[in-house]
C-alpha positions in Angstrom: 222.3 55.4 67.0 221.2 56.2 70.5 223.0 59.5 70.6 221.5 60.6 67.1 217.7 59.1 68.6 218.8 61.6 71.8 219.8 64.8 69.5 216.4 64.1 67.6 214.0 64.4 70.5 215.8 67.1 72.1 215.4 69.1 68.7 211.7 68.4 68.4 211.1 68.1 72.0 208.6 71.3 71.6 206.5 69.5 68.8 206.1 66.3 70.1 204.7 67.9 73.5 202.3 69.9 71.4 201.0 66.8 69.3 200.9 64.1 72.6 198.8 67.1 74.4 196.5 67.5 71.3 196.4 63.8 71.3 195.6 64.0 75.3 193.0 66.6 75.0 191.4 64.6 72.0 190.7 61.8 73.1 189.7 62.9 76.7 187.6 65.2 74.8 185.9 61.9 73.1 185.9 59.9 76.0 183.7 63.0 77.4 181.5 62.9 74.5 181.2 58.8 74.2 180.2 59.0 77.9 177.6 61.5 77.3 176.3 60.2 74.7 176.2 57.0 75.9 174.3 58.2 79.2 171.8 59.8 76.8 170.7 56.7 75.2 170.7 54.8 78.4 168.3 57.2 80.2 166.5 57.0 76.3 166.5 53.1 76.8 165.4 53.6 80.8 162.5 56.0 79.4 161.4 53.8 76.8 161.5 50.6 78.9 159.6 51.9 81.9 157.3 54.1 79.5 156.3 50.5 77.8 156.3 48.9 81.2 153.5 51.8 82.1 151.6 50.9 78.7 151.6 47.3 79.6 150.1 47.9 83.2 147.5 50.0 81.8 146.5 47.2 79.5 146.7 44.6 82.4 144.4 46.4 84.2 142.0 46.6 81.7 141.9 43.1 80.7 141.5 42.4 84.4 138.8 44.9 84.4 137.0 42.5 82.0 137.9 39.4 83.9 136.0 40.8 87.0 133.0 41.4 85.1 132.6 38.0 83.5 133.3 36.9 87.5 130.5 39.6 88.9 127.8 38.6 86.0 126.6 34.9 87.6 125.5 36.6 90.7 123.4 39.1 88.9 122.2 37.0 86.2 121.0 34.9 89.0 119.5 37.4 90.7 117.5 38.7 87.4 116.4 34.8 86.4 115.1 34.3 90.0 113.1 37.9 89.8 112.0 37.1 86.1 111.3 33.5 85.9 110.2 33.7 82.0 110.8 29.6 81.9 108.4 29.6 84.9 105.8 31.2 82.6 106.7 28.7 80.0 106.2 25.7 81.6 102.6 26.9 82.4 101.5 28.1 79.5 102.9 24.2 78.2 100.3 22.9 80.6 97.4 24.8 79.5 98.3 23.6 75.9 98.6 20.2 77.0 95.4 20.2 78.7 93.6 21.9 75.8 94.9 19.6 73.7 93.7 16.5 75.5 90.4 17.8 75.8 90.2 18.1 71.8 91.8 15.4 71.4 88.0 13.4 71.3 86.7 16.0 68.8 89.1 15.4 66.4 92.5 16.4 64.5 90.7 20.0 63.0 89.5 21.2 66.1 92.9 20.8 67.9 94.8 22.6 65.4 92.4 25.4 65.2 94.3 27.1 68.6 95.2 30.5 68.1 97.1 33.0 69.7 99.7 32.0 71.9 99.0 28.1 70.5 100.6 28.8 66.7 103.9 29.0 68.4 105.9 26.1 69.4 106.4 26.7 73.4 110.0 24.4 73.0 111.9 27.4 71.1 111.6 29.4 74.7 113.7 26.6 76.4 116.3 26.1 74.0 119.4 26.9 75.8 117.6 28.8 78.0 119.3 27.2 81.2 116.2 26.8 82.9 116.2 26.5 86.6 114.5 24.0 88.7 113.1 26.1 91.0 111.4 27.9 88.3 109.1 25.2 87.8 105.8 25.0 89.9 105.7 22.3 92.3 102.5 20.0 91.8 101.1 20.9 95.1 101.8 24.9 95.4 98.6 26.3 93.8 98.3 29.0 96.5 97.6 31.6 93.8 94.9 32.1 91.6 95.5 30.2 88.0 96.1 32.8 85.4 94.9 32.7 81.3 96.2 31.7 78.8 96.3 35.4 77.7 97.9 36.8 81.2 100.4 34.4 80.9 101.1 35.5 77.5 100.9 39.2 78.7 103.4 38.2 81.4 105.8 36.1 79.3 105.8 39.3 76.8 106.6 41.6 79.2 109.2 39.6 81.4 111.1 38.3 78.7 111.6 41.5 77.8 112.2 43.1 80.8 114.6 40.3 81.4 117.2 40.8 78.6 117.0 44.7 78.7 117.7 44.8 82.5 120.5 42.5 81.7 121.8 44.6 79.0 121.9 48.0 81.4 122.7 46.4 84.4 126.0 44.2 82.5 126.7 48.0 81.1 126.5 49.7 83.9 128.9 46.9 85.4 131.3 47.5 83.3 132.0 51.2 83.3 131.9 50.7 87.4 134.4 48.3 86.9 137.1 50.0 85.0 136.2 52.9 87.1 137.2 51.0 90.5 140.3 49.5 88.7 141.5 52.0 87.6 141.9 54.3 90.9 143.4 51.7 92.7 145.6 50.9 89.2 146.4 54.6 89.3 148.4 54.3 92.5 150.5 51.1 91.4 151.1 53.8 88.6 152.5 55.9 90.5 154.3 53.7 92.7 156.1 52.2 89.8 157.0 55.5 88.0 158.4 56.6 91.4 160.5 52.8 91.8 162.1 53.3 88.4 162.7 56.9 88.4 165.0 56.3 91.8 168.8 56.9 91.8 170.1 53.2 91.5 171.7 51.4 95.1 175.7 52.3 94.7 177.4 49.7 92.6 174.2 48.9 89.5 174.6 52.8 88.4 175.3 51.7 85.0 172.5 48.9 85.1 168.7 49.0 84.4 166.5 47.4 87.0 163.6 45.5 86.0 162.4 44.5 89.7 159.0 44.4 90.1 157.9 47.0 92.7 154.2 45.9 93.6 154.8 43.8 96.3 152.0 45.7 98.0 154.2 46.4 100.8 153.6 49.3 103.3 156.7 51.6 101.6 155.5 51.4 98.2 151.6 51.4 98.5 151.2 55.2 99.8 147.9 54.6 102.3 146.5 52.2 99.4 146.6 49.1 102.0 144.6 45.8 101.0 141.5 46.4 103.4 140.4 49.6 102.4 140.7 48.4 98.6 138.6 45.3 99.4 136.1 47.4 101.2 135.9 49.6 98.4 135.8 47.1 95.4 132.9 45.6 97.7 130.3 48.5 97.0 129.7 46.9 93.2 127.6 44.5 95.3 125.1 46.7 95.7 124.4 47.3 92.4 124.5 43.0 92.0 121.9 43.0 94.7 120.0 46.5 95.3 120.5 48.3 92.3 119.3 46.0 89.2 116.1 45.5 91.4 115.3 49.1 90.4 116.5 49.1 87.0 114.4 46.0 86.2 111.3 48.3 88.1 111.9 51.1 85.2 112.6 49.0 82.4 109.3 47.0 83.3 107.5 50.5 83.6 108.7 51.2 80.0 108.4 47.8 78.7 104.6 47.7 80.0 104.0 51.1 78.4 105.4 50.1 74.6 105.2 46.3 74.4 101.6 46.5 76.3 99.1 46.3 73.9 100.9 44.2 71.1 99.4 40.5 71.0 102.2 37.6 70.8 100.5 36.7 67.7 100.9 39.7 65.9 103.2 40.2 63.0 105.8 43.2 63.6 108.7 44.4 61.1 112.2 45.0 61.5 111.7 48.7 61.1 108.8 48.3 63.9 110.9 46.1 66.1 113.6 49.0 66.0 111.3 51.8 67.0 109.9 50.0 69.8 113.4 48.8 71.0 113.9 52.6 70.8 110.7 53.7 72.6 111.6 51.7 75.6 115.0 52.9 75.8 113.3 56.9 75.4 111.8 55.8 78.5 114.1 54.4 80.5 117.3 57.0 79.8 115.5 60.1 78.4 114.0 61.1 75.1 115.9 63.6 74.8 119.9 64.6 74.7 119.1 67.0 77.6 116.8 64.5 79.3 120.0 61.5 78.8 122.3 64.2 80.6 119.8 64.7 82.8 119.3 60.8 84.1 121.6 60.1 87.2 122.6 56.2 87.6 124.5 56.9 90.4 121.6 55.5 92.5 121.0 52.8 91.3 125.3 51.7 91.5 126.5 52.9 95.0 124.1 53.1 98.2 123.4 56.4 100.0 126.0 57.4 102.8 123.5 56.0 105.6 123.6 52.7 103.8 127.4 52.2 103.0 128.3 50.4 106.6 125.4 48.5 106.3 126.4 47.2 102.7 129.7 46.3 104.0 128.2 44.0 106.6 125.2 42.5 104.6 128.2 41.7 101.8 130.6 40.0 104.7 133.2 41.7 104.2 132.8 43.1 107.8 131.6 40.6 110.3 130.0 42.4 113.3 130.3 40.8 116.8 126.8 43.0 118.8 127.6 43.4 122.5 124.5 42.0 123.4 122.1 39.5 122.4 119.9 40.7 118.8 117.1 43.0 119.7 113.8 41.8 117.7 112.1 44.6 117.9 114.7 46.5 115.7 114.7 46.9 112.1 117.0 45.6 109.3 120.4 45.6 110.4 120.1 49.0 112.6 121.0 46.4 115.6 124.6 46.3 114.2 125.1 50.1 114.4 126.0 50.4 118.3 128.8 47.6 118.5 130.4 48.3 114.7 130.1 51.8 114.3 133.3 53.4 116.4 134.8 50.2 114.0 133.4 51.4 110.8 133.7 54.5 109.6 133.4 55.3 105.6 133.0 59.2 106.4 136.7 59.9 106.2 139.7 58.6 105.1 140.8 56.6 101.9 137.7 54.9 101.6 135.8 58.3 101.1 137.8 59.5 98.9 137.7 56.0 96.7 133.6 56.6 97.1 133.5 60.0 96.2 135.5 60.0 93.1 133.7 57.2 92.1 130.3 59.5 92.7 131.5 62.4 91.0 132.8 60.1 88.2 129.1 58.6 87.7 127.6 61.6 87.7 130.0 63.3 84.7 128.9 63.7 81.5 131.2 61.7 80.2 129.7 58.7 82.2 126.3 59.5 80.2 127.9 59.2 76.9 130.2 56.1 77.3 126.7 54.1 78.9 124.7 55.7 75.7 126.9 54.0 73.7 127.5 51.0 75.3 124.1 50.8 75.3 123.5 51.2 71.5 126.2 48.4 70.8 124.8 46.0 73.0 120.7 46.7 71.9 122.2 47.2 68.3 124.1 43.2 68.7 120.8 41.6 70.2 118.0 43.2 67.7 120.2 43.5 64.4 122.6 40.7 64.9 120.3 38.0 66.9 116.9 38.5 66.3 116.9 40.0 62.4 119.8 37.4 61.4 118.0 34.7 62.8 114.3 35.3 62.4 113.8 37.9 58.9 114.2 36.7 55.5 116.8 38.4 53.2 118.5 40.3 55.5 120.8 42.4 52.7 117.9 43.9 51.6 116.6 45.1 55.5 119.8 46.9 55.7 118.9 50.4 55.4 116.2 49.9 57.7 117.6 47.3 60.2 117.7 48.6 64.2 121.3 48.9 63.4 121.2 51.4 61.5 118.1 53.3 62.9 119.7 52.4 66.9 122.9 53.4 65.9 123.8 55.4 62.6 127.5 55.2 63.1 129.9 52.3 63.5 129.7 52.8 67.1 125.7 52.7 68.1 124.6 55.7 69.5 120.9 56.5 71.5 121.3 60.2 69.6 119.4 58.6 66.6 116.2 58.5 68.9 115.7 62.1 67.9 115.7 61.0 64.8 112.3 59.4 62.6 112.8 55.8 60.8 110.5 55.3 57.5 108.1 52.5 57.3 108.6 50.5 53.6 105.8 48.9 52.7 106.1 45.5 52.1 108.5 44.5 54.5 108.8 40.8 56.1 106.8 40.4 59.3 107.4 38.2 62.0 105.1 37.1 65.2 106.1 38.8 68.4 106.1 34.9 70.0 109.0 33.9 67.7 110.7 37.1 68.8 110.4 36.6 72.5 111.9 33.3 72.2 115.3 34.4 70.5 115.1 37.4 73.2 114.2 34.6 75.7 117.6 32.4 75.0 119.6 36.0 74.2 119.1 36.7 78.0 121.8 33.6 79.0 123.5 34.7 76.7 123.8 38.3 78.0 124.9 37.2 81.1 126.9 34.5 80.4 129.9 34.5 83.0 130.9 31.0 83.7 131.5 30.5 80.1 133.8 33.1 78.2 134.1 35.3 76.0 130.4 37.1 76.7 129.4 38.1 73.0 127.9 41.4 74.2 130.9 42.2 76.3 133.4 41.2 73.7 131.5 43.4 71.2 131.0 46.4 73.1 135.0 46.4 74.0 135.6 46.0 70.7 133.5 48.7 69.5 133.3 51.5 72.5 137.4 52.8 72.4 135.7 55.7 74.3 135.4 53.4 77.5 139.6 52.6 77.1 139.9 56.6 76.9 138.0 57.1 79.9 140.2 54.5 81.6 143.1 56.4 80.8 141.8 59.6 82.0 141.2 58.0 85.2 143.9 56.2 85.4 146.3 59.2 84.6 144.5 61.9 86.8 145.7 63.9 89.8 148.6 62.3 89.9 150.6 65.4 90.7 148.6 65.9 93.8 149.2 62.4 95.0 152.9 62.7 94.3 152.8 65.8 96.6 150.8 64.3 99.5 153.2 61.1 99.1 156.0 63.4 99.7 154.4 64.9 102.5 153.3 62.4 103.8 154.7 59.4 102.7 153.4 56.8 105.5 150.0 58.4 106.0 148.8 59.4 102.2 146.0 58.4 100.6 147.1 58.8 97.2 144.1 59.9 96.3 142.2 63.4 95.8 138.9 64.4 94.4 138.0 65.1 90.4 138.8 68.9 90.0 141.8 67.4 87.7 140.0 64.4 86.1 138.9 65.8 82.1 136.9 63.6 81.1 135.3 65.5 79.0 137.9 65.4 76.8 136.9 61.8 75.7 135.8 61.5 72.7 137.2 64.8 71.5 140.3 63.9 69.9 140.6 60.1 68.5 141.2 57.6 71.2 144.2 56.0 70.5 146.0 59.5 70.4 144.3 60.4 73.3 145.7 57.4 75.5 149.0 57.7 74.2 148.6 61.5 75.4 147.4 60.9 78.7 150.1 57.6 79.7 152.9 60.0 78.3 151.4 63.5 80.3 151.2 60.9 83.0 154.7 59.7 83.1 156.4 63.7 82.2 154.3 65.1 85.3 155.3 62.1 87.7 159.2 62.0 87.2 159.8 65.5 86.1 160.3 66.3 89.7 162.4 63.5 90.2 164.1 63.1 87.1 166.8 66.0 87.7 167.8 64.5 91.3 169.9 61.8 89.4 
């Protein structure tokens, strides 16, 4: 048996070489292919994982975006109650009523209720939720001034409770869009920081793993020159637009408001259609009547101070506390008396900080800035005339629709100041309701346009909801120059900034191609130009 086993192979000794090498080669030559394939889909996986990683900071940072507005809007709704005391106004004209009505009081029930004006409207719908302050109220023994009219004070009620809620309405927009614009060039560098951390050759021994580890520890090696005190100097500078800035915004909106609102008694009947072009007339004044004259309108003023005022922000905010080398001079002015012992300490001319500030500047003064606060704009006037005060105050609202401020304010599901250009048709017969009655929801709306201490803010959460351009522009921003960053990191890698100016920033493609795409495009441009140079390396 063994012997015939022993002639067999030694006859087909030649075949079964052949067939164990084709065997061999086979399945080497499958292992090969296994092991290739299998590489593919784990670098498919990697990709995929980090790629949705990236889309879930980007949406992080947005939602924080929104977080930091509803934190930032107390102080300045504080700030615009204390300028604008409406309830002030209120409680005085309630006085004069009073007093009017005790003095008729002895000539009978007819006489008192013949009042006009200002009287015909119950003074208690201005205080209804309204939040009032104490400090609004005159004290019983501070009558340094000259007591007003009934008719100033209803002048002045008109025009402050208007100028109230507007100023509130461009100052919580123009918060916003500086917002995401701040959080977003800081978020761009964690970008880039993570892309780089997950794009690195694994440490020997977890080649065949995928690392999760979360890389913003903010530590020196990973934060590329983005340390924590030059991002808490520069997320600082939105105070000025808390504190400086809405002061001159409420200036201009008051200039306008004067102009339209001016000559209109409080007892006068007006439309919806009316109400619309007048909500439109003030914004012609205050942004430009004009597409040209709206491109034309720099905010940039009125949201970051002038170069000459930046250190002197940073103190008056405390985030810098100066220590003067000698005792305070009182002859000098302001806070010039700081600029001998802190200026060798503070410097904003170069460095990270500058470039922070003057991408932010160029940023504001884009085009694209323009048309997001436009529309912005036209969501939140379109919510408070359309939604608030027609809802609440018109009869039969279906039937107003064609003619209702949404329509004539925006046009298009996303409210748009281009309709100004455009002429709204009176229709006879239409409901009319006192100016008084309006101011009063306008009064209450004003809380609710700054409402910060108690989420979600209904003009916030509508404007989100409605503007997609302002996501777009966050992902331009978010995405841009980070090719240039990569390089100077390189370089550089203890020293750079992370950070260059706006030559590779298009905005103006938002709103060219629809938004979704467009973020999609931008986080996936993002991620090929980031790790294509590091991709090959493993």
């Amino acid at each position: 048996m063994i012997s015939a086993t022993r002639r067999w192979l030694r006859r087909n000794r030649n075949g079964i070489a052949i067939g164990a090498g084709v065997i061999g080669a086979t399945y080497l030559a499958g292992q090969y292919v296994l092991g290739k394939i299998n590489e593919a889909r784990e670098r498919m996986q990697m990709d995929r994982i980090a790629k949705d990683n990236i889309r879930r900071r980007f949406e992080q940072n947005q939602t924080d975006c929104t977080i930091t507005v509803l934190a930032l809007l107390p102080t300045l709704t504080e700030n615009v109650l204390d300028e604008l005391p409406v309830e002030q106004l209120t409680h005085e004209l309630q006085q004069k009523k009073a007093e009017r009505l005790a003095r008729a009081s002895g000539e009978g029930k007819s006489e008192a209720s013949s009042m006009q004006d200002g009287d015909t409207v119950s003074m208690s719908s201005f205080q209804t939720g309204s939040f009032v302050h104490a400090s609004q109220y005159p004290m019983e023994g501070s009558q340094g001034r000259p007591r007003r009219t009934k008719a100033q004070l209803w002048n002045e009620l008109k025009v402050t409770s208007i100028t109230r809620a507007f100023t509130l309405i461009y100052c919580l927009s123009l918060l916003t869009i500086l917002t995401r614009i701040q959080l977003n060039l800081l978020g761009r560098l964690n970008y880039l920081s993570s892309v780089i951390s997950l794009t690195q050759p694994p440490p020997p021994g977890r080649a065949n793993s995928i690392s999760l580890e979360d890389h913003d520890d903010g530590n020196a090696n990973t934060s590329f020159g983005n340390d924590f005190e030059t991002n808490r100097r520069y997320l600082t500078f939105s105070w000025y637009l808390l504190h400086k800035g809405y002061i001159q915004i409420m200036a201009k909106v008051r200039t306008a408001v004067e102009e339209v609102f001016g000559g209109i008694s409080p007892n006068e009947g007006i439309t919806a259609t009316r109400l619309s072009d007048l909500v439109l007339a003030v914004r012609k004044h205050v942004e430009g009547g004009s597409e040209q004259e709206r491109y034309a309108t720099r905010w940039l003023q009125y949201m970051l101070p002038p170069r000459e005022e930046e250190e002197a922000v940073l103190i008056e905010s405390g985030v810098i506390t100066p220590t003067p080398s000698s005792p305070p001079d009182p002859v000098s002015e302001g806070g010039s008396r700081w600029t001998q012992s802190t200026s060798a300490r503070i410097d904003t001319s170069t460095g990270p900080l500058r470039h922070l500030l003057d991408e932010t500047a160029d940023l504001i003064d884009s085009p694209t800035f323009t048309r997001i606060h436009t529309i912005l704009l036209g969501s939140m006037f379109s919510y408070l005339i359309d939604t608030k005060v027609i809802q609440q105050l018109y009869p039969q609202p279906a039937t107003l629709q064609p003619h209702s401020p949404s329509s004539s304010i925006s046009g298009t599901p996303h409210p748009r100041i281009i309709d100004l250009d455009s002429a709204v048709t009176v229709v006879p017969g239409e409901p009319r309701v006192k100016l008084a009655n309006i101011l009063a929801v306008v009064t209450r709306q004003a809380h609710a346009i700054g409402n910060g201490n108690n989420p979600p803010n209904e003009y916030l959460s509508t404007a989100e909801a409605e503007v997609k351009e302002l996501e777009a522009f966050a992902a331009v921003i978010y995405t841009s120059n980070l090719e240039q960053s990569l390089e100077e990191t390189r370089r550089s890698p203890s020293t750079a900034s992370g950070l260059k100016g706006t030559d590779g920033v298009a905005a103006s493609d938002v709103g060219t191609v629809p938004v979704e795409e467009m973020i999609e495009s931008k986080l996936e441009s993002a991620w090929t130009k980031v790790t294509e140079p590091i991709l090959p390396s493993r």
